[in-house]
Structure formats: C-alpha cells, structure tokens
N, C-alpha and C positions, 0 to 999 in steps of 0.2 A: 613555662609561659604559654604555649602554644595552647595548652590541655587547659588552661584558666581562661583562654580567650576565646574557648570553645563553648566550655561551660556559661560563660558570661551572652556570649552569644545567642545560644539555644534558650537561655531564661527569657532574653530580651523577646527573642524569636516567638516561642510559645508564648507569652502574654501578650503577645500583640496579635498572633494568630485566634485565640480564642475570644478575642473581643472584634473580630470581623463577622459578617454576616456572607458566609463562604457559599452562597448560592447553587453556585455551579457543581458541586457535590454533595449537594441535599438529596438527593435520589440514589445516593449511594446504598445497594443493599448491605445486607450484616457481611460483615466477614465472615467465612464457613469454618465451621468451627475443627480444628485440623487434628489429627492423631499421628504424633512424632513415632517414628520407631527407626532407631539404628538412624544412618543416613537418607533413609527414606521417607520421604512425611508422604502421609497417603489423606485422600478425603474421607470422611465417614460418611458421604452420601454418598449412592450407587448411581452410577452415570446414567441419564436420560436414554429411553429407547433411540433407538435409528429412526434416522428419518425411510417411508419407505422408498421405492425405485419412482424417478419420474418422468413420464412421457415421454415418448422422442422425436414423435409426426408432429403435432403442433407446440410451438411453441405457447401459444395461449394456454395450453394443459401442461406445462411445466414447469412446475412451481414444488417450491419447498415450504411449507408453514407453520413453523417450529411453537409453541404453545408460548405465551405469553403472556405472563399474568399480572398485574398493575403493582409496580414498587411498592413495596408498603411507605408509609405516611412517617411510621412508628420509626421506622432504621435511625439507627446511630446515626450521628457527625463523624466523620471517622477520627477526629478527635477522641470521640468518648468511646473507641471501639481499639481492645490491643490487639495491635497488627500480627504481633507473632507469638506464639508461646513462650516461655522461658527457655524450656528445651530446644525449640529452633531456633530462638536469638545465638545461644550456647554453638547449635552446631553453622550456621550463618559468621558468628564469628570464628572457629575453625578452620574456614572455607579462606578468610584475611583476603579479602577481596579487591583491598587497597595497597596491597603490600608491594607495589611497584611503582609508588607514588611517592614524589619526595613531601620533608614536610613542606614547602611550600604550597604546594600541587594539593594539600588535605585543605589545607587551608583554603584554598581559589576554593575546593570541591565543596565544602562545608558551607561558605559566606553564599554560595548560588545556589546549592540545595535550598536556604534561610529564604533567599529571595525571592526565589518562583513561591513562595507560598504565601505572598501575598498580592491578593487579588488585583491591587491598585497598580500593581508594577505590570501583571501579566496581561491585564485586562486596556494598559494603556502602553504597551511595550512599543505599539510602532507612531504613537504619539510621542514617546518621550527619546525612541530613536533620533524621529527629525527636530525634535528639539538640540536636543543634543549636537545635532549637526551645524545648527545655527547658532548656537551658543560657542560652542568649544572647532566647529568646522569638520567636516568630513573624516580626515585625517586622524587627526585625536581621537575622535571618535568614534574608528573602525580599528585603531591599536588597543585601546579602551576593550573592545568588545572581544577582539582575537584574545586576547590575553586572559580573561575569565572566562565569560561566555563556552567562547569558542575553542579554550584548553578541556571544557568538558563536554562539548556536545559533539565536538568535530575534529579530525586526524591529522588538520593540518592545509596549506595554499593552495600542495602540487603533488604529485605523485611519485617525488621523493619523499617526500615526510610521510606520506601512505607507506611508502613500502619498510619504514622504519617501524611505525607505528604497528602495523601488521606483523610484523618479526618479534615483536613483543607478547603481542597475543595470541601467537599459535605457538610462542613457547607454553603457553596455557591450556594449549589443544584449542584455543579458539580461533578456528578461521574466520575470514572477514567477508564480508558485501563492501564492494567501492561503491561508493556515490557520489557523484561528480555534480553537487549541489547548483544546476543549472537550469533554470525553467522562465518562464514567461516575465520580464521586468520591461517595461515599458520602454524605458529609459536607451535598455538595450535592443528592441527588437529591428535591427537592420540585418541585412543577408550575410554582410562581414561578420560580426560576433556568432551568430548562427556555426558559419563554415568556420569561427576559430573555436566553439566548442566542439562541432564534433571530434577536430584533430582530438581534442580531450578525451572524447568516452573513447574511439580508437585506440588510443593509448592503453588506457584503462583497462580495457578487453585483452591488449597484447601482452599486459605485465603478467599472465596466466604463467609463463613458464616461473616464476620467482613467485609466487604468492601459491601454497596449496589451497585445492578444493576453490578457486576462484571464480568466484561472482560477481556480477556488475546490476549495479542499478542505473536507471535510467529515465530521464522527466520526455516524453515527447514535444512539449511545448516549447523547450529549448532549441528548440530545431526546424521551426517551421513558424510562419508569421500568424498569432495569434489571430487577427481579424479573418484569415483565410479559413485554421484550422472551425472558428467559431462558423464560418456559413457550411462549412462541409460535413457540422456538425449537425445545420439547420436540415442540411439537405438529405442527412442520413435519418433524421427521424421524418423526415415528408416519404422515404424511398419507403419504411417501416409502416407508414399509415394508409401509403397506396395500398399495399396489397390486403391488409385492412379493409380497405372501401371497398374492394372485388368482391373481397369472401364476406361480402353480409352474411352469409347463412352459416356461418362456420362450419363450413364442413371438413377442413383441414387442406383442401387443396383447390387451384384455381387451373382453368384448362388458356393452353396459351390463344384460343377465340377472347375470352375472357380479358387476358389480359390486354392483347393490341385492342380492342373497343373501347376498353377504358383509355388508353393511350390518346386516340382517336378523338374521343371526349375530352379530354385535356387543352386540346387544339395541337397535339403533334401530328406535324405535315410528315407522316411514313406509310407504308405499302408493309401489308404481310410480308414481303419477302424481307422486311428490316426487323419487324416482331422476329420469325424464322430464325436468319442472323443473329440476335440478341438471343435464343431461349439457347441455340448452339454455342454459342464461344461464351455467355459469359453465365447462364445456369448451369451451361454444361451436360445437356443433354442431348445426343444426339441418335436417337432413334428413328430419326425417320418418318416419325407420324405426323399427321397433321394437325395446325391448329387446334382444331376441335377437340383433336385425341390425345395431343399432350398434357398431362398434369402437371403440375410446379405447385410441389409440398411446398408448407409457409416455411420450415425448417432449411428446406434446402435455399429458398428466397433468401433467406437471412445470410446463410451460408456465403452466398456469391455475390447478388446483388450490393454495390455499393457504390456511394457520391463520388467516390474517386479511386482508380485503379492503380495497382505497381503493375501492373502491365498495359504498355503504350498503344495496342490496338483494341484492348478492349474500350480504351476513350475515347477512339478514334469512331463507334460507332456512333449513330445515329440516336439511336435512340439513347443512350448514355452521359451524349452532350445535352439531349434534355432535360434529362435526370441530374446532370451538375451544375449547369447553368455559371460556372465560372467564367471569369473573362479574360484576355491573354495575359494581362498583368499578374492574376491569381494563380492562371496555370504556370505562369512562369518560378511563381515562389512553392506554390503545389510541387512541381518536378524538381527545385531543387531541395525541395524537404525529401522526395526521394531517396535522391539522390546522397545523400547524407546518410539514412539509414541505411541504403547498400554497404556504406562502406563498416558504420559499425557491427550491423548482421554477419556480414562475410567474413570479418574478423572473427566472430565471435563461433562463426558454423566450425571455422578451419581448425582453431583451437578451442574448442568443444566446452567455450565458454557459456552458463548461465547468462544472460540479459533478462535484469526483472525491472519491467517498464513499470512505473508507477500508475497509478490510478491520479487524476487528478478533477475539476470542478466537474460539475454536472453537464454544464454548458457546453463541455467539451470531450466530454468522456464519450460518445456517442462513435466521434469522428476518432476518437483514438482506438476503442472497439474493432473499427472498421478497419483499419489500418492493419491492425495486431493480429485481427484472423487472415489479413492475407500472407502476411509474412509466416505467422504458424505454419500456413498450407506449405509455403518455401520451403521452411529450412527444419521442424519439428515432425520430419518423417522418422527419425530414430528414435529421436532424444529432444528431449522440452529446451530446445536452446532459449525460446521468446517464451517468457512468461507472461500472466494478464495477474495484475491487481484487482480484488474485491476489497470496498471496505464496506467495513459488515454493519457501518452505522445506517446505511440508508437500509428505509425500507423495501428496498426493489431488489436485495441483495441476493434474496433465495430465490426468484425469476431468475436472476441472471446468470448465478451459478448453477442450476439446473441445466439452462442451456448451455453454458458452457462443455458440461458435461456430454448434454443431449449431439452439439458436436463435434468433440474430440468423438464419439462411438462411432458417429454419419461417416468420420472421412477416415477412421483407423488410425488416428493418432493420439499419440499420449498426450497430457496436461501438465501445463507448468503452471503450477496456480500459487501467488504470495497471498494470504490473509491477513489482514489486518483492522483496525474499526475505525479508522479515519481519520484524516487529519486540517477539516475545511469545516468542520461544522458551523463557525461563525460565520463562516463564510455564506455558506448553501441557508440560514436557516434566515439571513440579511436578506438573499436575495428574494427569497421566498416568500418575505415578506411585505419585500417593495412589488413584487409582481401581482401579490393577492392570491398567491397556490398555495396549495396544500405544503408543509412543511418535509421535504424527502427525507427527514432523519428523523430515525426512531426516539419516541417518547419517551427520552432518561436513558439512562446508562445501564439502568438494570434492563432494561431490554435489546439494548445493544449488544450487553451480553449474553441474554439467551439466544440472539440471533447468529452471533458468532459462534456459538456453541455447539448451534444445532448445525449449521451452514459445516462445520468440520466435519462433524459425525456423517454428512451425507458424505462429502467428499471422500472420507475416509470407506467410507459402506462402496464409493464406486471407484476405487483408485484401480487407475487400468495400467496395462501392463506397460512399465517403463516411467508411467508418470513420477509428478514432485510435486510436494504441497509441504510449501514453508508456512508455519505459525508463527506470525509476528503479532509476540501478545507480550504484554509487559503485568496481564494480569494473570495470581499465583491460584487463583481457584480454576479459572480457566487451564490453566498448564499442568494444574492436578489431574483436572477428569481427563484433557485428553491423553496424559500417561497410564489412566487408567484404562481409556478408550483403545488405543494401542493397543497397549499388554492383553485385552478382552481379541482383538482381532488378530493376537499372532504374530504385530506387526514387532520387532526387534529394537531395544531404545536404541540402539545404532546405525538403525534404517536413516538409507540414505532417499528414500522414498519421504519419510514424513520427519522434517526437522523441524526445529525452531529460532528464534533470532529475535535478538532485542537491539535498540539504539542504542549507541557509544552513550552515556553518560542516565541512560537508565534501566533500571531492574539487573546492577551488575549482578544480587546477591542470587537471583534468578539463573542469570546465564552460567556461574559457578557451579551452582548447587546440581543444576544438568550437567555441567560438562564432571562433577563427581556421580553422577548416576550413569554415566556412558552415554547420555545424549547427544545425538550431532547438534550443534545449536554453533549460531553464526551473531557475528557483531555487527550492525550496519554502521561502516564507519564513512560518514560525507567529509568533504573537504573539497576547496575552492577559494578564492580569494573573499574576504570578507562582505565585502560590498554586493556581494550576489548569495552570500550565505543568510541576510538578512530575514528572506522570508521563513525561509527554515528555522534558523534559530528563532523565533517567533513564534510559530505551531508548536518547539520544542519545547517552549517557556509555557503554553498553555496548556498541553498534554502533560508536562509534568504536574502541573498544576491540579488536573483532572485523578491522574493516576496517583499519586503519592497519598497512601492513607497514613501515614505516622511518619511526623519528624522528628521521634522519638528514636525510629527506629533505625534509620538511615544516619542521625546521632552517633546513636551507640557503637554502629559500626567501626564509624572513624574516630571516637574518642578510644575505642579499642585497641586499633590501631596505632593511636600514639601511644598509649599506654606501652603498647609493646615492644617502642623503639627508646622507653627509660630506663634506666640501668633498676628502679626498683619495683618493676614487672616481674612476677613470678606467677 
C-alpha cells in the first residue's frame, strides 16, 4: 500500500512540477557529466588552477577573482537533465540511506520532499505560515509543522532528543553540528529570552563529553538586541571608511599625525596625548615614536580598530567613545551581549569545543565580523575554537576571505572557516532593491558556484598550520572537484583539517557516499522549540527548493527502500 501511494504521489507530483514556470533554477548549469568507477565516482573535468597568494599589507590588494563566465541560456531545466547515472543510482541505493527510518517516517520524508518542489508553497511559506495560524491558531499549527516539517529538517525541542538523535548517526560514523536554531525574532527580542537562550548554547558546548568530535553552531543575533547590534554595525563600516578618507593616496599606511587631524577635523574635542593612548592600547603599537613616525598599516587597522570592545578599557578611551557613539541604555545591552558570549566561549575553550557562528544579513554581518576577530585573538591561539562563516553567494566573498586569511598570517593564528553559499538571498536581494544598490549576490547560481569553488581552492592553497575548513555544500560537482582538489594537495580524505557537512534532511545520499569513501563529513542537526524554528525551516524549504535537481531521484531512493522491507524483494 505504502509503495502504490508513493508511486501515485510522484505521478501527481511530477505533472504538476513540469507545468510550473520554476524561475528560480532557470540558471541552473548542466549537470557534469560524471565517470562511476567502483565506489568512487570521479569528475572528468580536471579541477581549476589555484587561486594565486594574496596580499597581506593592504587590504584594498586582497582580493581573490575567480574567472566567471555568463550561465549559458541553453542549460537544461533540471527536469530535462538525469541527475545520476544508472550506475550511481545502483551504488546510491547500496549506500540504503533511509534504512533507519520507519515506514512512517518514508512516508512524512517522501509527501515533503513532493512539497518543497513546488514554487507556490515555498515561495509563500511564511504567508501561508500565518495563515495557518489564524485559521487553525498557533498551536495546531506549530504541532502541524513539528511533525512533518520538522521530523525532516530538525533533531528535535531540546537537547535530549539531540543527544538521541546524535547516537543514531554516529553509529553511521556520522558526527553531528548542534544548532540551537535561535536568532533575531522580534517578537522575542527582550534581555530574558536572550539570557534563557544562552543557558541553551552553554549546554550544547558542555554535551561535548557524550557526543564525539563535537561541534556547536551558533546565530549571534540571538544574543544581543538587534537594533544595537544594527548601529554597531553602522559604526563599524564608518570606523572602515575613516581610514579610507586618510589614505587618499593609497599608499597602504597612515602616520598617527595623519590620523589624530582627521580626528580633529571630525570635531573630536582630544589632545595628541589621547591619539598616543589610542595607537598604544588599542592598534597596539608601542614603539615609542612619535606621531609623525608612527605608521598604522590599513591591515592592522582593521585588525584592532572596532565600534565596540570585549575589553572594558579599551571603551573607556576617548577617542573610542567617539568612534561608538552608543548611549548608556545601548551599552547596557552591548555589555550584556558580552557577557553571554563569555560564558558560551569559555565553555567551549575548556572543553576544546568547535563554535561555528553563523554568518547572517548583510546589515549586520559587519558588527558580527567585528565581534568574532576579537574573540579569535582570545581563545584561537592553538586551535580554531570560534569559527567565521563565508557565504560564497555574495560577491564580496573573495575580499573577504582573503583577508581573512591575510589575518590569521598578521597575528599567528590558525582559521576556522565554515563555507557555505547562503541562506538570505531573498532577503539581501529585497533589500537591495528598496534601497536602490547594487544587488550583493552573485548573478545566478552558476556563478555562485564558481565563486564557491574558487574561494575553497584558495583557502585550501593557504591552509595554515592547525587550521579547519568545513565545506558545507549540498552540491555533488562541487564535492567532486574538491575530492579531487585534496587528493591533488596531499591532503588525506580523513583529514581533520578539511571536512564536509550537509543539513539534516538534505543531500543524505551525499553525506553516505563520503562517509563510504572515508571522509570526515558532519550532519548539521538544529533543534529548538518550533515557534523559533520557523525562520529556518523557511530558508530550509527554499534551498531545497534551489538545490534539488531530480525528484526522480530522491524517489527512487525511498521507493527502494520500501521495496526492501517486502517480503518479495530479492
């Protein structure tokens, strides 16, 4: 019965899928045409040169510019494109990737795989949310969503049902990423909720001795009041643009004369001896020289300077209060956003936990930036405890991981870097175009993925000693070349230096197929109470949407799969 409501389902499904106008992966290139051998599928195109070494003194000269050439017009639908070969379907179903699933649980998997692939659902999911809510009331309608939705995308309320869930998959050799699905809701932003999620991520960091190879992910906005972290964002691209207006001539460095005139100019009421002060405790330079004789590289600028400190006497200067312009009520929520990260960092240092901070809106990425390199400086003197998120959809992404890189070299410390290609683009491409700018995401998908591509290869070309660079890619051309990018560099598929990681509830047949070639590779699994899981499963419904080239294919998996739980399978 199940196997007839499958079949009935997928007919309905694909005929309604091919009479949509699927917009949103029109720019899908070909699929790369793959060469199955043994357990290994390999690409038959040879992986892109290296990017080569970039700059380290100015930031304005380091840049990565990976070659990107206009989607073609011609590319399949991914409809009219077969996802896998025969022979990989063959060894994909081998791999039985579902085989810890009741029939129930095929069934939830199969009706929401169907769903997300139709535009009108995913493209109106947080309309038909609050419908839903008015109709049927909250209630209903966050049981509703726990129960399908969120049986496939998420591990569960609380971090017991984590630590079950988890015990399931590393009997698979799959370890896990926690994600404590908590970030910026309106509704919630008061100091209480704040201070009751961090006890959350604490926890999450402390289940380290019961979860191997344990890692924590992490939203910053969860933890700090959203209108604050937004001006401390304002203020960190104004501290970026001073030094800017100094070095008209770009010559890469500004003398600190240079810098207190401009100050001066501003209308800040200070005395050379507060410039002094400033280039000492928070550039960090203490030579001795004068004004005139100091330099302050734009690298090192970037490095120190920042709207708001974790250490309480660098704010306390002079000049620094000018440069943050917050007011006592701001700094009041400023200090206790600190304050909150001490306690998840220090967990995390003690028991030598991963924390991979998300990357989040543009708006605010600037102030999280800021944040994340001072904590680096803290606690990633050994080991990449605080990670930074790239995602590789904007175009700014190879500036920025270049410097990234440029300094981790500056201060002798390794990199914790998560990759990924984003998950806001409605978002960022809305706002960009109420504001009247340029659009910060890359033109189509096919260039998202050269950007991602190339942005690995460099990191991979300058992985310094001790660092970590997770690939969170759910796409299998990308995860071909860099298996081949690796094996080209020496680097071992069991390196703990370069792994990979897909979300609970996609590209399982992906994270299998690695964990049978010997790759480290990890499951991001989120969980939290439903009502704050909302935005996530949200981005979850439209990235499936984005990523799934064949429901064909994802199909056949699990029609396999019950086949093999009937007594007339052979």
């Amino acid at each position: 019965m199940i196997l007839n409501n499958l079949n009935r389902l997928a007919r309905c499904s694909l005929a309604a899928r091919r009479s949509q106008n699927i917009f949103q992966i029109a720019n899908l290139s070909s699929t790369q045409q793959l060469s199955y051998k043994g357990k290994f599928f390999q690409s038959t195109k040879a992986p892109e040169s290296a990017q080569q070494d970039a700059k380290q003194e100015d930031r304005s000269t380091i840049s990565v510019k990976p070659t990107q050439s206009q989607p073609s017009e011609s590319s399949p639908r991914p409809e009219q494109q077969k996802f896998v070969s025969d022979e990989e379907l063959e060894y994909f179903k081998s791999l039985r990737i579902y085989k810890e699933k009741t029939a129930l649980e095929l069934v939830n998997l199969f009706m929401i795989n169907k769903l997300l692939h139709y535009s009108v659902f995913v493209n109106n999911a947080d309309r038909l949310y609050k419908i839903s809510c008015k109709v049927l009331g909250h209630r209903i309608t966050e049981i509703i969503i726990k129960n399908t939705m969120g049986r496939v995308f998420t591990g569960g309320s609380n971090i017991e049902e984590i630590m079950s869930f988890a015990k399931k998959l590393e009997s698979r050799n799959v370890p896990v990423i926690v994600d404590y699905c908590c970030e910026a809701l309106e509704e919630d932003q008061n100091e209480f909720f704040m201070d009751k999620s961090v006890k959350v991520f604490e926890k999450t960091v402390n289940v380290g001795d019961n979860i191997n190879r344990h890692k924590v992910s992490m939203k910053i906005s969860g933890l700090i009041n959203m209108e604050v972290l937004k001006k401390i964002n304002i203020y960190g691209e104004e501290i970026d643009s001073l030094y800017e207006q100094i070095d008209k001539t770009k010559k890469g460095f500004i003398t600190g004369q240079e810098l207190h005139q401009a100050l001066v100019a501003k209308g800040y009421h200070i005395e050379e001896s507060d410039t002094q002060e400033f280039i000492k405790t928070v550039l960090e330079i203490q030579d001795g020289k004068s004004l005139q004789d100091t330099q302050i590289r734009q690298l090192i600028w970037r490095i120190r300077v920042h709207p708001y400190y974790i250490q309480s006497e660098k704010n306390q200067l002079k000049i620094s209060k000018y440069l943050t312009k917050l007011d006592q009520h701001e700094i009041s929520k400023a200090e206790n956003f600190l304050r909150r990260m001490e306690l998840v960092f220090d967990a995390a240092f003690r028991n030598k936990t991963r924390v991979l901070v998300d990357a989040e809106q543009s708006f605010i990425q600037r102030a999280i930036d800021s944040f994340l390199e001072q904590y680096q400086i803290k606690y990633n003197v050994e080991a990449p405890i605080v990670y930074t998120t790239f995602q590789n959809y904007l175009k700014s992404s190879s500036k920025r991981i270049a410097y990234e890189i440029a300094k981790c070299k500056e201060l002798n410390i390794p990199f914790g870097v998560k990759m990924v290609r984003g998950a806001y683009i409605n978002e960022e491409t809305r706002i960009a175009k109420e504001k009247g700018i340029e659009n910060p995401i890359c033109d189509g998908l096919d260039k998202t993925t050269e950007m991602i591509e190339s942005n690995l290869k460099f990191l991979v070309d300058n992985l310094l000693p001790g660092s970590e660079l997770l690939i969170g890619s759910h796409n299998k051309d990308t995860i071909v070349k860099m298996k081949q990018y690796m094996k080209s560099k020496g680097i071992p598929n069991n390196s703990q230096q370069v792994y990979f990681s897909q979300l609970l509830g996609l590209a399982d047949h992906l994270t299998y197929s690695l964990v049978d070639e010997g790759y480290s590779v990890y499951k991001y699994i989120p969980f939290g109470e439903t009502h704050i899981m909302i935005p996530y499963l949200i981005r979850r419904a439209q990235e499936s949407f984005q990523v799934l080239s064949s429901v064909e294919f994802q199909y056949n998996l699990l029609k396999d799969e019950v086949k093999r739980r009937t007594p007339f399978y052979y």
